[in-house]
Steps between C-alpha positions, in 0.01 A plus 500: 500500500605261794801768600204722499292307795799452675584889477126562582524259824839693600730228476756646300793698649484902489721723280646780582737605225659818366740532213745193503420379834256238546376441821293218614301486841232348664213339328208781421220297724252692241159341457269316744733407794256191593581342148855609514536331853289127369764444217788573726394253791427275203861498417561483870312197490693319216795590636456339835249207418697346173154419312587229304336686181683829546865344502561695212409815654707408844828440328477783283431733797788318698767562276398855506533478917811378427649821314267761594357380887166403584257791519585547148469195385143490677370842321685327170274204517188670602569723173552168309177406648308785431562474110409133511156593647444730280606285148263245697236772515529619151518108303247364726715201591592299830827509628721200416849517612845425307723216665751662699812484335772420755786801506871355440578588844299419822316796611497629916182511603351806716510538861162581616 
């Protein structure tokens, strides 16, 4: 069900494939483009502020800067983010974050 919000808010990255070939584009940007646009500046905003509860988060979405550059990594995090919401949603709890767990290798932070 979460990969099914996340679809719903358009953060997940359009198909177009025929036969053997897969291709992957764009993300679909289906959904309510309001909602779509609040979890991505959210992940905008973890990226850049380094909340001390979201460290988690931050380094995950780093190391995925890292290999894959950092628009990706931002609609990667604000998918991440979406299916948090909605497990938060659905068990009626508050959000309490893991401790981050510090990657064997120091991680570049973005440019903004």
């Amino acid at each position: 069900m979460p990969h099914q919000v996340e679809a719903y808010l358009g953060l997940v990255p359009r198909e177009r494939s025929s036969g053997e070939s897969l291709r992957r584009g764009p993300i679909t940007k289906a959904g309510h483009s309001r909602v779509r646009w609040l979890v991505i500046q959210a992940a905008v905003s973890i990226l850049r502020r380094r909340p001390p509860t979201a460290d988690a988060l931050r380094n995950w979405a780093l190391r995925i800067a890292v290999r894959r550059g950092k628009h990706m990594a931002v609609v990667a995090l604000a998918r991440r983010l979406a299916g948090i919401l909605y497990a938060l949603l659905r068990d009626g709890t508050v959000y309490e974050p893991c401790p981050a767990q510090h990657p064997a290798r120091p991680v570049a932070a973005l440019s903004t």
